[in-house]
C-alpha positions as CSV (number, residue, x, y, z in Angstrom):
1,X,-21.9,39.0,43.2
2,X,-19.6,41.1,41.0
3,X,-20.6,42.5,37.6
4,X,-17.0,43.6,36.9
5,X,-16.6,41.0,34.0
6,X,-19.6,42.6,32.5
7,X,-18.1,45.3,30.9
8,X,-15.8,44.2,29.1
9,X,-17.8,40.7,28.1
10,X,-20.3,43.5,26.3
11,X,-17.5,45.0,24.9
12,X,-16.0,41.9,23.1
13,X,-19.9,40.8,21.8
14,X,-19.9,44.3,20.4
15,X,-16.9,44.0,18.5
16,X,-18.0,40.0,17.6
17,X,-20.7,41.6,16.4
18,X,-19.1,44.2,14.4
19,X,-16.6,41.5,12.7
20,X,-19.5,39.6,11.7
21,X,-21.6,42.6,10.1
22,X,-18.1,43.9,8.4
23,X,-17.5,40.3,6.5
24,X,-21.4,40.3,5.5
25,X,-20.7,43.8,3.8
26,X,-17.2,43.2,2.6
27,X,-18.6,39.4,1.3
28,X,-21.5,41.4,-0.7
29,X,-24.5,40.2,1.4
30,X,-25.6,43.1,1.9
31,X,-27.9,44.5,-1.1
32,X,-31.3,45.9,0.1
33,X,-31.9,48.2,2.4
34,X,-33.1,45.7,4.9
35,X,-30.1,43.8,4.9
36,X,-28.1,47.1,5.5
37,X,-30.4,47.9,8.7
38,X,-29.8,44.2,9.8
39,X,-26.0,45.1,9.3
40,X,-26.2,48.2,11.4
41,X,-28.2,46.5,14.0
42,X,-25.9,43.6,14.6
43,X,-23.4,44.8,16.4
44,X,-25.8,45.8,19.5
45,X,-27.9,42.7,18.8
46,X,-25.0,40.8,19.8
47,X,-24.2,43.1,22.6
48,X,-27.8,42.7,24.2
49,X,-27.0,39.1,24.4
50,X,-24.6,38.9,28.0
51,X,-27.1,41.8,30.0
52,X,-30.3,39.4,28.3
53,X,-28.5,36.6,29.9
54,X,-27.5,38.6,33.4
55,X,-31.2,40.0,33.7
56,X,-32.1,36.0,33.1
57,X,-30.0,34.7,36.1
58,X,-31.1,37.7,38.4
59,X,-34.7,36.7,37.8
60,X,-34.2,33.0,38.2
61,X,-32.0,34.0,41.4
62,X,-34.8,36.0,42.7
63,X,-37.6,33.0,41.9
64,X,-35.6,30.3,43.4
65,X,-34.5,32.7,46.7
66,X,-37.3,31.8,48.7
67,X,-35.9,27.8,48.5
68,X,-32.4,28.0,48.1
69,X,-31.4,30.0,51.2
């Protein structure tokens, strides 16, 4: 199986992520510095998301190998 689509699928829920922590700043949600480390972070909390769910399918490929030849 191919991983070339991963790339650029990381990428794009980088840049999601980005959007969305720009309009919580830009909006004025962001006021304590909690919220600002949440802001910071969300970009690559949303980019951890499509290698989460790759590592999940590997795993689940891997358990269900021995009965699905």
């Amino acid at each position: 199986m191919g991983v070339d689509w991963l790339g650029p699928l990381v990428a794009l829920a980088f840049l999601v992520g980005m959007a969305a922590s720009a309009v919580l700043v830009r909006l004025g949600r962001v006021s304590s510095p909690a919220r600002v480390a949440v802001a910071l972070a969300l970009p690559f909390g949303c980019a951890i998301i499509p290698l989460a769910l790759l590592v999940l399918a590997s795993i689940g490929h891997a358990a269900l190998a021995p009965i699905w030849p």
